[in-house]
C-alpha positions as a Markdown table, in Angstrom:
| # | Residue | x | y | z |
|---|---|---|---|---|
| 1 | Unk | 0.0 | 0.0 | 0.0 |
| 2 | Unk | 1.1 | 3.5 | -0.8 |
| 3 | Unk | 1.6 | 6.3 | 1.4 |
| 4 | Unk | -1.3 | 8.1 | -0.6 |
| 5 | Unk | -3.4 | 5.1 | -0.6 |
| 6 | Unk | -3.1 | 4.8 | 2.9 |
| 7 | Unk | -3.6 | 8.4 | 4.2 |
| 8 | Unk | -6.9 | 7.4 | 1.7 |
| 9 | Unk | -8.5 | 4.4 | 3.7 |
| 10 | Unk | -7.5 | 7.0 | 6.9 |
| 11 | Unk | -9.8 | 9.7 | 5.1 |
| 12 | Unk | -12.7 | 6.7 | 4.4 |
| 13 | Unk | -12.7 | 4.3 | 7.4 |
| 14 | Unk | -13.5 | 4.7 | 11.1 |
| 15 | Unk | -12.5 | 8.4 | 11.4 |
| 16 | Unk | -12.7 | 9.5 | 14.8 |
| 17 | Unk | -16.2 | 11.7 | 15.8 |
| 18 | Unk | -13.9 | 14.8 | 16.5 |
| 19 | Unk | -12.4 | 14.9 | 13.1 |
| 20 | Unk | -13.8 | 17.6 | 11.3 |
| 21 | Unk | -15.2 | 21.2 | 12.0 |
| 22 | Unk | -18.5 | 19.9 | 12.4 |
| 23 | Unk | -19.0 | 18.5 | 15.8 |
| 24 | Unk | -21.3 | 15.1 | 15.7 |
| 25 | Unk | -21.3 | 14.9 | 19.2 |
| 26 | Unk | -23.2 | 18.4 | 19.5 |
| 27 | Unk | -25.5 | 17.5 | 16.7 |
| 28 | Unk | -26.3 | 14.2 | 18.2 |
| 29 | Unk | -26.9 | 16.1 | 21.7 |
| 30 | Unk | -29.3 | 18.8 | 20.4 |
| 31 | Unk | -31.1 | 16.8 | 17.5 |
| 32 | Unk | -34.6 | 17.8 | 17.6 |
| 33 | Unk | -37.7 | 15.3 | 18.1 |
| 34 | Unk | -41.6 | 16.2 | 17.8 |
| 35 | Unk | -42.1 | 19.4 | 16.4 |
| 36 | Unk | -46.1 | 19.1 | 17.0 |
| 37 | Unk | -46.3 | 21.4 | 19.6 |
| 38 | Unk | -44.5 | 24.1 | 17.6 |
| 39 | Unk | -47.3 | 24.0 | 14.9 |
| 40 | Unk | -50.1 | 26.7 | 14.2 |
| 41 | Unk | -52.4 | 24.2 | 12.8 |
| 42 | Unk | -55.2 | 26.7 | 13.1 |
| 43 | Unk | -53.2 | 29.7 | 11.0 |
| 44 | Unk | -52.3 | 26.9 | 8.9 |
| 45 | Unk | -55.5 | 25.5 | 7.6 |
| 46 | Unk | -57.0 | 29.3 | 8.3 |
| 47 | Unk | -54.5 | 29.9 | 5.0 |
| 48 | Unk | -55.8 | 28.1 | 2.6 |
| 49 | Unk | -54.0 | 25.1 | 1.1 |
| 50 | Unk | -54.4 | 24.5 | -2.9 |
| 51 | Unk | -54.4 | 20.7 | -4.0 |
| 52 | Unk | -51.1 | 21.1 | -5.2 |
| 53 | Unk | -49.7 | 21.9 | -2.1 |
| 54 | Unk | -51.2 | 19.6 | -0.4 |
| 55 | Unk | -49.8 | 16.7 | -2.8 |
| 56 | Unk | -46.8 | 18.3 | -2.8 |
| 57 | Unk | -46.8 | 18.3 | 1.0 |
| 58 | Unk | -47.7 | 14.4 | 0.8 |
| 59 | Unk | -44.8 | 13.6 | -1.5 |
| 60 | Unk | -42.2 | 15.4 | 0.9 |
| 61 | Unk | -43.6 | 13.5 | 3.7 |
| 62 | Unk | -43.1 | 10.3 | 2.0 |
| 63 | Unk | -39.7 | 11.2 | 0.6 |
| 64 | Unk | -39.2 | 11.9 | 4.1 |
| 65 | Unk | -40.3 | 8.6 | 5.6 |
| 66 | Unk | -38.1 | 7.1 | 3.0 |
| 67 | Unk | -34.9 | 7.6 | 5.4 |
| 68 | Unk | -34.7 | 4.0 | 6.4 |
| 69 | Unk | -34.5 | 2.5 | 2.9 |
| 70 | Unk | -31.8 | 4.8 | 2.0 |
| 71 | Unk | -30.0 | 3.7 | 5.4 |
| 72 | Unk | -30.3 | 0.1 | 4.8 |
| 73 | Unk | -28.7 | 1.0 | 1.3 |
| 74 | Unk | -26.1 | 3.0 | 3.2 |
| 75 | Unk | -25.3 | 0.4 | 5.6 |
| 76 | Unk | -24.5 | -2.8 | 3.7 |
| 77 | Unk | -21.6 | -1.0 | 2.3 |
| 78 | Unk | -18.2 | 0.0 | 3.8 |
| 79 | Unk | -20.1 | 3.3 | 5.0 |
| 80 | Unk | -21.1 | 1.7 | 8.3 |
| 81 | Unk | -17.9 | 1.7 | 9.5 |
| 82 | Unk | -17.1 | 5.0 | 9.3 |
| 83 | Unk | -17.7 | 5.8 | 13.2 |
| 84 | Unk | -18.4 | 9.3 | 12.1 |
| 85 | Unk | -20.4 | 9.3 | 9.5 |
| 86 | Unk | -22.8 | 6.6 | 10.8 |
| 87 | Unk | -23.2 | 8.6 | 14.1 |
| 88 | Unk | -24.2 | 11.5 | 11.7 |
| 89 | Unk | -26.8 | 9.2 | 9.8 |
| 90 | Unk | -28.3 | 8.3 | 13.4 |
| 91 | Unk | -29.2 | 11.7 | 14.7 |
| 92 | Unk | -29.9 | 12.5 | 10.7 |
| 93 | Unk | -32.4 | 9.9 | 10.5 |
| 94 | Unk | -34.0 | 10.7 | 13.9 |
| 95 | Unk | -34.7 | 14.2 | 12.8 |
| 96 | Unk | -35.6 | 12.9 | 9.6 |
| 97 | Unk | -38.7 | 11.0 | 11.0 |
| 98 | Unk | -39.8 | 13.9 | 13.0 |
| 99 | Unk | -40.1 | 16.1 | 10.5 |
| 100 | Unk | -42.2 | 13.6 | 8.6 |
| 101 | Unk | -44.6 | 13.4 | 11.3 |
| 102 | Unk | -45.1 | 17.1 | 11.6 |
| 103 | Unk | -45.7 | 17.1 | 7.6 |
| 104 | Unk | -48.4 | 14.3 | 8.9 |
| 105 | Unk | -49.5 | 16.9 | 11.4 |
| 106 | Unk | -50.6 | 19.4 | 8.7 |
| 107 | Unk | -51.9 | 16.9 | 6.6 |
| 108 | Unk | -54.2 | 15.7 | 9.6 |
| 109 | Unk | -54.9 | 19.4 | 10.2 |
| 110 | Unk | -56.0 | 19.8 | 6.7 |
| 111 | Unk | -58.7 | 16.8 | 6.5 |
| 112 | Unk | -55.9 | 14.9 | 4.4 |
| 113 | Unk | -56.0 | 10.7 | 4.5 |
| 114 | Unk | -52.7 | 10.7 | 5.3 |
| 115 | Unk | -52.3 | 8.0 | 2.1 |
| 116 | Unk | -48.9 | 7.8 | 0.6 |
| 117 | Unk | -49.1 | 9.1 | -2.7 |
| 118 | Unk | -46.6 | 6.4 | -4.3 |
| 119 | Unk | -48.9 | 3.1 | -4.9 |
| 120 | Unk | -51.0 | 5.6 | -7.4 |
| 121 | Unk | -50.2 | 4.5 | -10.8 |
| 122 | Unk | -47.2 | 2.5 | -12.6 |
| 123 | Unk | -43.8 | 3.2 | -11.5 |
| 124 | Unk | -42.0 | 4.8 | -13.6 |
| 125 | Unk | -39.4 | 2.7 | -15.6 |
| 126 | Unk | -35.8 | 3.5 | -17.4 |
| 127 | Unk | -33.0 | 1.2 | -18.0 |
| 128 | Unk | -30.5 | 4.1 | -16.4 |
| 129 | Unk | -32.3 | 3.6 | -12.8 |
| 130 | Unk | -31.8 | 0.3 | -13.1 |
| 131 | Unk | -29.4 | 0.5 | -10.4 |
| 132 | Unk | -31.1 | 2.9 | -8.0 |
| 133 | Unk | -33.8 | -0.3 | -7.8 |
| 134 | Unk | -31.0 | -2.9 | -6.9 |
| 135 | Unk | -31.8 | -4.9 | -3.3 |
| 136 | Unk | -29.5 | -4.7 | -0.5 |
| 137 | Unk | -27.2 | -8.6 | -1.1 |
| 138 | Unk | -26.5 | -7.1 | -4.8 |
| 139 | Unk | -25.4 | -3.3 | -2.7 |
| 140 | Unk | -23.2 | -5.0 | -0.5 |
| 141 | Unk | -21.3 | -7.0 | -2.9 |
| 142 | Unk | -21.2 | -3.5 | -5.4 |
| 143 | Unk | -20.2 | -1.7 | -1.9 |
| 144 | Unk | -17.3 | -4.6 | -1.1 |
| 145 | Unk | -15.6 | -4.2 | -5.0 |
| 146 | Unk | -16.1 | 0.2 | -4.4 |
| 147 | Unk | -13.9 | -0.2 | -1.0 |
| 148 | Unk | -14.4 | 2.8 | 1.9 |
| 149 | Unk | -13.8 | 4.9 | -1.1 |
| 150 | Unk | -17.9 | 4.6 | -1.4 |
| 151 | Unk | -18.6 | 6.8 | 1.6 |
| 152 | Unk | -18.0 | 9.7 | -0.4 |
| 153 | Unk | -20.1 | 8.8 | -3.5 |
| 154 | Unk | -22.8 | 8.4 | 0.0 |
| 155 | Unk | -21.9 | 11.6 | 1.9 |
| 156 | Unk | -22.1 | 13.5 | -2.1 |
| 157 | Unk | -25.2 | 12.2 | -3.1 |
| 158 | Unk | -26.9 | 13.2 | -0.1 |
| 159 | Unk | -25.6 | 16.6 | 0.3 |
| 160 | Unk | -27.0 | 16.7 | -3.6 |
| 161 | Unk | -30.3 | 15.2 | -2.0 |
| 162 | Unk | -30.6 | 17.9 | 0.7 |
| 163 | Unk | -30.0 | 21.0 | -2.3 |
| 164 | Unk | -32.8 | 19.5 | -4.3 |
| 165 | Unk | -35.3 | 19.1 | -1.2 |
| 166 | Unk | -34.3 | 22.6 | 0.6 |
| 167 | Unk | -35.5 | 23.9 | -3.1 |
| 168 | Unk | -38.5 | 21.6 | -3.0 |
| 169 | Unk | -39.6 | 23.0 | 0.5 |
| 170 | Unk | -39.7 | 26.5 | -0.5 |
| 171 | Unk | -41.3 | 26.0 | -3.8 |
| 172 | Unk | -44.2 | 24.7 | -1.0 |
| 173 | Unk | -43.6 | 28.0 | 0.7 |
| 174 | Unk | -44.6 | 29.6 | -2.8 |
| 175 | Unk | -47.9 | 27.6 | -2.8 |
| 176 | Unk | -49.1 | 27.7 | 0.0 |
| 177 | Unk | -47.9 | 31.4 | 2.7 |
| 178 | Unk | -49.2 | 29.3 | 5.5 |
| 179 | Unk | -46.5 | 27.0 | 5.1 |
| 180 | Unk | -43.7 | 29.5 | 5.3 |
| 181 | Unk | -43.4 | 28.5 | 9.1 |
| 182 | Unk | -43.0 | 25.1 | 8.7 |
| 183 | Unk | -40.9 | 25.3 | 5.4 |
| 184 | Unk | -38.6 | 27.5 | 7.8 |
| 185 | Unk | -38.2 | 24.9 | 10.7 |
| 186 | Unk | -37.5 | 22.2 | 8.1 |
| 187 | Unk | -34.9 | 24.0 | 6.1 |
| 188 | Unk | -33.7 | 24.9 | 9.8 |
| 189 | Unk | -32.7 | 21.9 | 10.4 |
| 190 | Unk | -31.4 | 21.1 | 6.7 |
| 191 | Unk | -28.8 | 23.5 | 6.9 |
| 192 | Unk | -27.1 | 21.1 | 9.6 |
| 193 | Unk | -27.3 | 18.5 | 7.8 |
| 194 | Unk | -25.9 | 20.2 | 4.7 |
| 195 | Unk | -23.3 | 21.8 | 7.1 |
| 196 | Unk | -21.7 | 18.2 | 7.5 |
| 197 | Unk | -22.6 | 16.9 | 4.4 |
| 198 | Unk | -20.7 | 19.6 | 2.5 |
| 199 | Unk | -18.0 | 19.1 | 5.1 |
| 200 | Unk | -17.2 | 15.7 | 4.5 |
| 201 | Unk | -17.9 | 15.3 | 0.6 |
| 202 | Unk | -15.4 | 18.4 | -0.1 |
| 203 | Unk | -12.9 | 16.3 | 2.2 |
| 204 | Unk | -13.1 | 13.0 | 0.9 |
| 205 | Unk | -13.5 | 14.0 | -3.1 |
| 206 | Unk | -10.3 | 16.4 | -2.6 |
| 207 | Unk | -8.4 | 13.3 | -1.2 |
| 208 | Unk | -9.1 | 10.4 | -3.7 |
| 209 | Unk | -9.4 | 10.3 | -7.3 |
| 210 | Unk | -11.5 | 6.9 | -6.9 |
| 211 | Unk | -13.7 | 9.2 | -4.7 |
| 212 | Unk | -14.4 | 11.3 | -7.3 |
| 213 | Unk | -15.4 | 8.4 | -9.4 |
| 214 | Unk | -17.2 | 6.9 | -7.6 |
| 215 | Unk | -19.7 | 9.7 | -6.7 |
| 216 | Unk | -19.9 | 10.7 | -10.7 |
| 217 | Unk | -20.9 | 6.8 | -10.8 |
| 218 | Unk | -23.6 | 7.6 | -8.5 |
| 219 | Unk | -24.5 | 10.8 | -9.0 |
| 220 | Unk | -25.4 | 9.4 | -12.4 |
| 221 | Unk | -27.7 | 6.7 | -11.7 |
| 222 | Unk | -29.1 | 8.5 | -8.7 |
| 223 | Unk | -33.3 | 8.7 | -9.1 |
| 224 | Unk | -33.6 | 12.2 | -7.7 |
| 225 | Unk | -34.9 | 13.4 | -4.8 |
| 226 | Unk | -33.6 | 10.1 | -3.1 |
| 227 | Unk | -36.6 | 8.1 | -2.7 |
| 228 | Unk | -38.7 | 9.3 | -5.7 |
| 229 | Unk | -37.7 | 5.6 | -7.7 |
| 230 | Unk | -40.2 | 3.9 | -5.4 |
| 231 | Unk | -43.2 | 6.4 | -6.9 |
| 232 | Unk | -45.6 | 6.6 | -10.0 |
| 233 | Unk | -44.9 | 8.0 | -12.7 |
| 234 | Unk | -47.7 | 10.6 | -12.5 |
| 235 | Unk | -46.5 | 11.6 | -8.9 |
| 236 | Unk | -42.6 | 12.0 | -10.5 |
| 237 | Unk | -44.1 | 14.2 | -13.6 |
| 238 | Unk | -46.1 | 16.7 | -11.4 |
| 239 | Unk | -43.1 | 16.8 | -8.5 |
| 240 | Unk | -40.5 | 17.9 | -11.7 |
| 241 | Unk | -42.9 | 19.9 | -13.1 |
| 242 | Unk | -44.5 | 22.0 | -10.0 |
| 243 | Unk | -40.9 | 22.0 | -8.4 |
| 244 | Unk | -38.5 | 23.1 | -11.0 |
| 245 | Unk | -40.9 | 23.7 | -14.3 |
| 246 | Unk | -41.6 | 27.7 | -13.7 |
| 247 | Unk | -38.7 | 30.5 | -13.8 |
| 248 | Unk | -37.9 | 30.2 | -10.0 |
| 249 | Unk | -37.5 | 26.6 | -10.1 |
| 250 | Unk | -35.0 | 27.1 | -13.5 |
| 251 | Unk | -33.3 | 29.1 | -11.2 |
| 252 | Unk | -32.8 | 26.6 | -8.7 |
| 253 | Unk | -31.8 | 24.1 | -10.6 |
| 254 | Unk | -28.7 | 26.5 | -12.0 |
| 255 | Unk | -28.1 | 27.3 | -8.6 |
| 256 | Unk | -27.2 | 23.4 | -7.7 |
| 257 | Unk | -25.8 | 22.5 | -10.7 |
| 258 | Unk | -23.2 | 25.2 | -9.7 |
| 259 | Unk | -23.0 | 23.8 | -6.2 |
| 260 | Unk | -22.4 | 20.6 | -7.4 |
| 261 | Unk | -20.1 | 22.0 | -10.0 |
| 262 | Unk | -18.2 | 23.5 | -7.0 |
| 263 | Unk | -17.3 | 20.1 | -5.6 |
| 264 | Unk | -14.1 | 18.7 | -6.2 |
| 265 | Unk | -13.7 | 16.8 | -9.8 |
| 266 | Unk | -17.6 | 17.2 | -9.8 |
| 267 | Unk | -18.3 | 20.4 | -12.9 |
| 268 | Unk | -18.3 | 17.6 | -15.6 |
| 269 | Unk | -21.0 | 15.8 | -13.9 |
| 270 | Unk | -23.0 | 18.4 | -13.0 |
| 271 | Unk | -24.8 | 19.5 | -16.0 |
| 272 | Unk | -26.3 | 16.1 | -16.3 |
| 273 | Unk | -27.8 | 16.3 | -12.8 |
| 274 | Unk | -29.2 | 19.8 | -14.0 |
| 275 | Unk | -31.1 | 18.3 | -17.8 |
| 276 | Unk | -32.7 | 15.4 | -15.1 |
| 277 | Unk | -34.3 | 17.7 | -12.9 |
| 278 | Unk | -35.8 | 19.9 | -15.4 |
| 279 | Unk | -39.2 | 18.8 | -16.4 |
């Protein structure tokens, strides 16, 4: 093994909790639970919520609930032995569920069924996602030939997956002024996730060519928002086209392509992320 390859693995495999300017430990000690009693359900449903908001609203709640699929992805692979990344995805997923049930709260407020939108209608399929629908035995042995060099392609493609639902969130705000409460606690508590996110992608992509290759890789066969693979086609048409079809949503979709752009050996890549979220 090289001195290179080795200060590598280091970067990729059981790093300590206190590497890093983000500090896990904090996050993990002020992660933030039920959110219920923090809701104006009156003002909310006083407001005025169109149909589309309130699909949209039922979409982001089920991308939401959709953390545990992603960590059973996530964890088959070399990624759950990074001590500090898999502390992150605890407290991540914790806060992750919470806000799904305050998006059930407003739903419930509303008159909603609470049904998840994604049974309704054919799933959409294209040979290119083909690997976004892989079960967990055929992830682990694709995680055991990537090496710990996959926890980057897993830390990039969710900070990617946090830019495209912050956008998502306020195009709710735009739909529905009521929301704008709620859309600010959940962004809130984004920007900490994005904060390590960001943290540990621009880290381990500087540090490893294979890195870098191995998030294009997955970038590239990423179904996006992480979770949307699982639902119909019709629900996947209206979320591209209410989300990112009008001028503001053309705007956000620049915005991350020139995040992603941003990222270390990322700017080829990023353009292709760009034409897939335009409708």
């Amino acid at each position: 093994m090289t001195p290179s390859s080795a200060a590598s693995d280091h970067l990729t495999d059981g790093r300590s909790l206190e590497d890093g300017v983000f500090d896990v430990r904090d996050f993990a000690r002020t992660a933030q639970g039920s959110h219920r009693g923090q809701l104006d359900l009156e003002a909310i449903t006083a407001s005025g919520l169109g149909t589309d908001a309130i699909r949209l609203l039922r979409l982001l709640r089920d991308l939401e609930r959709s953390t545990m699929h992603r960590m059973r992805n996530l964890l088959v692979t070399a990624t759950h032995k990074d001590a500090r990344v898999t502390a992150f995805l605890t407290t991540w997923a914790f806060e992750k569920f919470w806000i799904a049930d305050a998006l059930d709260a407003v739903l419930e407020a509303t008159g909603d069924d609470l049904h998840s939108s994604a049974p309704a209608g054919g799933l959409r399929h294209v040979v290119m996602e083909r690997p976004e629908r892989r079960g967990p035995v055929r992830r682990a042995i694709q995680g055991n030939i990537d090496g710990p060099q996959i926890v980057a392609a897993h830390v990039t493609t969710g900070l990617v997956d946090e830019w495209i639902t912050q956008a998502t969130y306020r195009r709710l705000g735009e739909l529905a002024t009521g929301l704008h409460s709620v859309v600010d606690m959940v962004n809130g508590i984004k920007d900490r996730h994005i904060r390590f996110l960001a943290e540990e992608a621009g880290r381990r992509l500087a540090a490893s060519t294979k890195a870098r290759k191995l998030a294009t890789r997955e970038l590239k066969n990423m179904v996006w928002p992480v979770g949307a693979v699982e639902h119909s086609d019709e629900d996947r048409t209206f979320f591209d086209a209410i989300v990112f079809g009008n001028e503001n949503g053309r705007a956000e979709v620049r915005r991350i392509q020139g995040l992603i752009a941003a990222l270390p050996g990322l700017a080829p890549v990023a353009p292709t992320i760009s034409a897939r979220l335009m409708p």
